[in-house]
C-alpha positions, 0 to 999 in steps of 0.5 A, a space after each residue: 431097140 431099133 426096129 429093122 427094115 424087115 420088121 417095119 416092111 412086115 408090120 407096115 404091110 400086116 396094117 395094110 391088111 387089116 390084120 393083127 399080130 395074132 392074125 398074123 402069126 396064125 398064118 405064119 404058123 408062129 406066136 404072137 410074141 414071134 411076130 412082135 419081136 421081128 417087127 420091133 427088130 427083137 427078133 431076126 428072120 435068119 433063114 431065107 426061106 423063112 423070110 420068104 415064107 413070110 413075103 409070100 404070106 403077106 404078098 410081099 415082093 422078094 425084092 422088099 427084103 433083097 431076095 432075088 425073084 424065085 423063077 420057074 427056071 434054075 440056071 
């Protein structure tokens, strides 16, 4: 299986930090087998907010993954 753009994003980053798939997972509150399965493509990020949860634990821009900036402000 491919591996997404999100998947690569996350395990790109989780390496810039030194960081394993089980380190990783403890900090998203997930398994191991969860965080392996989004960065091989396996495995979709369907919810937004989820998907920002994850690029707020990694320190990842929203915009990395298509997500408009949350602002203080809602219009």
């Amino acid at each position: 299986m491919a591996q997404s753009t999100v998947g690569r994003i996350i395990q790109e980053r989780r390496q810039q930090l030194g960081m394993t798939q089980v380190e990783l997972a403890a900090r998203l509150l997930r398994d191991q087998t969860w965080v392996s399965k989004v960065e091989t493509g396996a495995r979709q990020i369907q919810r937004l907010d989820d998907l920002r949860y994850v690029a707020e634990q990694l320190d990842i821009a929203p915009e990395r993954f298509g997500l408009l900036p949350i602002t203080a402000e809602v219009a």
